[in-house]
N, C-alpha and C positions, 0 to 999 in steps of 0.2 A: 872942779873937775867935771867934765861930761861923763854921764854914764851911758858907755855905748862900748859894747863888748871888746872893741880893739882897745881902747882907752884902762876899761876895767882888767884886761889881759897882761895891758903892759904895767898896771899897777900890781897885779899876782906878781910880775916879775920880779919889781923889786920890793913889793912888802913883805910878800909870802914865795918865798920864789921855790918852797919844796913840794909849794899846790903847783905850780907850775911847772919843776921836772919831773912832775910827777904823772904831768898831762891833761890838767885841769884847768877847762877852759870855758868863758861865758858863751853861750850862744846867742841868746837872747834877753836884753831886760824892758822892762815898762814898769809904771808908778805902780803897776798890780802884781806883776811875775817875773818870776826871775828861773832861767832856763840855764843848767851849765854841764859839759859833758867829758867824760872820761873814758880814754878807750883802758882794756884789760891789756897790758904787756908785760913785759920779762922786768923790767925797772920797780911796775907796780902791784905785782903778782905776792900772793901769800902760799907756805908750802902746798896749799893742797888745792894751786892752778886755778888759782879766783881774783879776785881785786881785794889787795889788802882792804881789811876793816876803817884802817886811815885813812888810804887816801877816800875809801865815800864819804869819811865824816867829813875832810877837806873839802872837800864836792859839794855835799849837801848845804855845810856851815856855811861856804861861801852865797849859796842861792839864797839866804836869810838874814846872812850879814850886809850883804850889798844891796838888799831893800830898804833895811834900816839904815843904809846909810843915804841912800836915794832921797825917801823919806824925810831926813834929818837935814839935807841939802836942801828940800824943796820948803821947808818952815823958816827957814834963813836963822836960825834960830842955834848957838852953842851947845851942843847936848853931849854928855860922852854915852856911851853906851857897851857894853858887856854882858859876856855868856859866862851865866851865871850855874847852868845844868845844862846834861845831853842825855836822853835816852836813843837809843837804838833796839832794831829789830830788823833782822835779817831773815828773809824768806826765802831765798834761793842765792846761789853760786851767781857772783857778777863777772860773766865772762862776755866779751865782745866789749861795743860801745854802752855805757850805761849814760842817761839819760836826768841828773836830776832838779827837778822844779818845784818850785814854793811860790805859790798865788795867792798870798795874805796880804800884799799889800795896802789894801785901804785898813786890814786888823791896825797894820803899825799905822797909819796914818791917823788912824782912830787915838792910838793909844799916845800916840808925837801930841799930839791936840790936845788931851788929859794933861800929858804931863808938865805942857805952858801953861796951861790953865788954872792947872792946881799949884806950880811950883813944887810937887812930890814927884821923887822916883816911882817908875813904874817897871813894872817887868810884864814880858810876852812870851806866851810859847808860841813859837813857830814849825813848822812842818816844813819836810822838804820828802819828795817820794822819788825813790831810783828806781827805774825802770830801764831791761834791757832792750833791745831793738828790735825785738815780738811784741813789746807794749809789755812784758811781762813784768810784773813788780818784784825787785830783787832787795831793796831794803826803805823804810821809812825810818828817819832820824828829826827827832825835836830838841830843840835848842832854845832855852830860857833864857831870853836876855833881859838886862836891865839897861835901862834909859831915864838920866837925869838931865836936868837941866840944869846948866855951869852957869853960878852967880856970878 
């Protein structure tokens, strides 16, 4: 598969297609950053007129998930991989378009490289920051994933 936002979009459709009505969509990816954004509406709305708390983990998880799989593509290499933990923190009401990105790329690249290397699983925490379209930061979400390498 190419990773390039129209390709990755139409993969939400049919792998995760409740990130997708739900309005979660890639913007931007590279081997470093992965950029993906979600407006606030009436579909994905929580009672007190915010973005539900799922779909930004939706959001987020995806900006982390689809490095690591970038990543996992470009070693040529069998791996599975899995989220293993989530923290969240919520700083503010995400209303309008919320914005979020995870720049760890060469972390997972690092850690894809260990895990050939060694033949052990490894795990990574990852970050993703949502920000609404003031630049203001509405929530950060970290996602521990685990990465083996399939005998």
């Amino acid at each position: 598969m190419q990773f390039t936002p129209s390709k990755l979009n139409a993969f939400m459709f049919f792998k995760l297609p409740s990130a997708f009505w739900s309005g979660v969509r890639v913007k931007s990816i590279s081997p470093e950053v992965c950029e993906v954004t979600v407006k606030h509406r009436w579909f994905n709305q929580n009672p007190f007129n915010s973005m539900y708390f799922a779909v930004q983990a939706m959001a987020a998880e995806f900006t982390t998930g689809v490095l690591v799989m970038l990543q996992i593509h470009e070693s040529g290499k069998s791996i599975s991989m899995l989220v293993a933990q989530n923290k969240s923190v919520f700083t503010k009401k995400a209303t309008g378009r919320i914005t979020f990105t995870c720049n760890q790329g060469n972390l997972i690249k690092e850690t894809i490289q260990r895990a050939i290397a060694t033949k052990e699983g490894q795990t990574i925490w990852l970050t993703s920051v949502g920000k609404n379209e003031k630049g203001e930061q509405v929530s950060e979400m970290q996602f521990e994933w685990t990465i083996k390498v399939r005998s």
